[in-house]
Residue, then its C-alpha position, 0 to 999 in steps of 0.5 A: x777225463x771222460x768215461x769210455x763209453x760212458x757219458x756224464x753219469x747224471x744224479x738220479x741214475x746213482x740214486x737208480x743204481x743204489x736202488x737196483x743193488x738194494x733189490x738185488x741183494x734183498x729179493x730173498x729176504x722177508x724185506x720188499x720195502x726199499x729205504x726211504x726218500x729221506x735216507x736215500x738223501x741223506x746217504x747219497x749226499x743228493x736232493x729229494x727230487x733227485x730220488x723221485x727221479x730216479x723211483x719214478x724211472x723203477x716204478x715206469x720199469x715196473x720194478x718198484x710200487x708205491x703206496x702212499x704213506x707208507x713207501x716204496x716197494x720191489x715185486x718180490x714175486x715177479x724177481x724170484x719167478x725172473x730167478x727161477x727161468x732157465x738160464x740158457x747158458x747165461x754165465x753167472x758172476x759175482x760182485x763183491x763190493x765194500x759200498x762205502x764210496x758210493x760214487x766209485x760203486x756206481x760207476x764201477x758197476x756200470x763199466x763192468x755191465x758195459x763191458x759184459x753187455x754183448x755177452x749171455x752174463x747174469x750179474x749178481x751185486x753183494x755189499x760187504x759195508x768193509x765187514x770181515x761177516x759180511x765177506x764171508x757170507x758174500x763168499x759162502x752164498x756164491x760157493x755154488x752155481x757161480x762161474x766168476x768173482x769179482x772182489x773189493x778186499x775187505x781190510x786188505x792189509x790185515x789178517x783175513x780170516x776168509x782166505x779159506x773160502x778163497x782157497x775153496x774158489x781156487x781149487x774148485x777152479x772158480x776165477x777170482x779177480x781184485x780190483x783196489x783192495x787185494x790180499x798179500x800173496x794170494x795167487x788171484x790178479x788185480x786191477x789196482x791203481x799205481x798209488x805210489x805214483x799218484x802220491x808223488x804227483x800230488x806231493x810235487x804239486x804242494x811242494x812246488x808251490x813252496x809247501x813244506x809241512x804237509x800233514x797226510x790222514x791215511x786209512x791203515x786196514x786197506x791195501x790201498x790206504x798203505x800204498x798210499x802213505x808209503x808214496x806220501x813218504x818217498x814223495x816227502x824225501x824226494x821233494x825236500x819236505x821233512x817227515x814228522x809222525x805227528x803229521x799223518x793221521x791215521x783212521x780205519x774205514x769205519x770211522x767216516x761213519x760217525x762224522x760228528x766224532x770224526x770232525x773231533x779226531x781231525x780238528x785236534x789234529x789240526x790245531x797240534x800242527x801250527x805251522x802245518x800248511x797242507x793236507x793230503x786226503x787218502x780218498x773222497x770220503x775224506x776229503x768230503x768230511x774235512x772240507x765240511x770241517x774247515x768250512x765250520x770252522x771259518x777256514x777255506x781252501x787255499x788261504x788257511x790249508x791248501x788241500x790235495x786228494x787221492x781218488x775223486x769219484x764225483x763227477x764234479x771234479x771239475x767244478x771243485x777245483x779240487x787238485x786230486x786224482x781221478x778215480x777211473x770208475x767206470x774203466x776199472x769196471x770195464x777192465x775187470x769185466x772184460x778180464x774176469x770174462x776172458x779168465x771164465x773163458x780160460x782153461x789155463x787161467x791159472x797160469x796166465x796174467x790178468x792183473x792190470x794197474x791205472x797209471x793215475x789221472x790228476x786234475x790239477x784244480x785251485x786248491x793249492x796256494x803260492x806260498x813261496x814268496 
């Protein structure tokens, strides 16, 4: 799958693109120091020459300073007098992102800068961290002065209680647009991927080859994360694979933060399926965690679990022979993009379809086994 007009996105301007978001949302805090190289490895799952890579291409840019032996630093003073220009007209929008899967974040932004490239548009990147709080604040700091919002749902599938300030955007006649996670009966369009297919293209894979105790972990405060299991289990009845509770997982967002506790939940899991001989991963994240869980624990992939993944955001699916589908991360930002664009432009916005769903793209790799014989 290639990117339109996107080349291979290298390392090192992931790491770039994480450090000009961290900027962007920090130019009017007290905070001009960017995280460290050691937190930027660890968060980003990347080498330390990688982030140096990417720092170096700042500090050539003049966006980042560093002092030796205490860190990196942004010019504050140079981001507010740049903020302070006229805007000549420049149309304003919003981004509001969970930040979690920080693959698909990087990609989205670039497709959705790419798609704006030709226009007079001031992006402006916020993170939610999947926080009810920080949505708020995200949506309070974009009340004014804002022509367009772009908007990951936070805990999509349950009880928002920022549907008022949703309300407010609407009256004011300020386009709103979802892409992934969006809130049920809300007037707003989406950008989504067709879940319920996905799950039943990775479901006919497994059971193709003979699976038939198929266990599913699933994330149940998205949106996303229910359409899911709801095609995992239309998948398991359509293919002769018998439902069981006990084999789906249940996880919220916040528990791929703490992994250490994380591979506990998934591994007693795993030993009360005996005869279980597959597993469905709701997202990359997941799918990343229980491959370092099998991996400690002497188990590979197929010859123990055969493994299947929804959403794969790296640019090495290839390479990981993961069966999986391919999240389009940058043509989703390219599509919301272009939309949110034309929804500005739009007098009658309201009244007209902007929602748009991505048939999935999955990579059929080597992580299933045989076993019909």
């Amino acid at each position: 799958m290639t990117h339109r007009g996107s080349p291979t996105t290298k390392k090192y301007e992931l790491v770039y693109e994480h450090i000009r978001t961290f900027i962007d949302q920090q130019r009017f805090s007290e905070h001009t120091r960017i995280p460290s190289e050691n937190y930027l490895c660890k968060k980003l799952q990347v080498s330390r020459e990688t982030v140096r890579s990417a720092i170096r291409l700042l500090v050539e840019e003049g966006v980042v300073y560093t002092i030796k032996g205490s860190g990196t630093f942004f010019n504050k003073k140079r981001l507010l007098m740049h903020e302070s220009l006229p805007e000549n007209g420049e149309i304003k929008i919003g981004v509001i992102v969970q930040g979690q899967d920080y693959n698909a974040n990087s990609h989205l932004l670039k497709g959705i800068r790419s798609s704006l490239s030709e226009k007079s548009v001031e992006l402006k990147i916020f993170y939610t961290d999947n926080k009810l709080i920080n949505e708020r604040k995200c949506l309070l700091a974009c009340a004014k002065g804002f022509h367009g919002l772009i908007v990951d749902g936070v805990k999509a599938s349950m009880i928002n209680l920022n549907l008022d300030c949703y309300s407010a955007l609407y009256e004011k006649g300020v386009p709103v647009i979802f892409y992934n996670n969006f809130y049920a009966g809300s007037n707003f369009p989406k950008v989504t991927i067709a879940d319920g297919e996905c799950a039943d293209e990775l479901v006919k894979r497994l059971t193709a080859f003979g699976h038939k105790h198929i266990a599913g972990i699933f994330v149940y405060d998205n949106y996303q994360g229910i359409e899911k299991y709801k095609g995992y289990v239309h998948a398991l009845q359509k293919y002769g694979a018998p439902y069981d509770d006990r084999y789906v997982k249940w996880l919220i967002s916040d528990d791929t933060h703490d992994e250490k506790e994380l591979f506990r939940s998934l591994w007693r899991f795993l030993k009360a399926l005996p005869k279980c001989t597959a597993i469905v991963c709701c997202n990359f994240m997941i799918l990343k965690s229980m491959l370092r869980l099998l991996a400690k624990h002497g188990k590979t992939v197929p010859e123990d679990f055969s493994i299947v993944s929804f959403d794969y955001s790296d640019t090495d699916w290839q390479e990981s022979g993961i069966t999986s589908s391919i999240h389009p991360g940058f043509e989703m930002g390219f599509e919301v993009g272009t939309r949110i664009f034309q929804m500005i432009c739009d007098n009658e916005y309201k009244i007209h379809d902007y929602s748009y769903v991505f048939k999935p793209t999955v990579f059929s790799g080597t992580s299933i086994q045989d076993i019909r014989s």
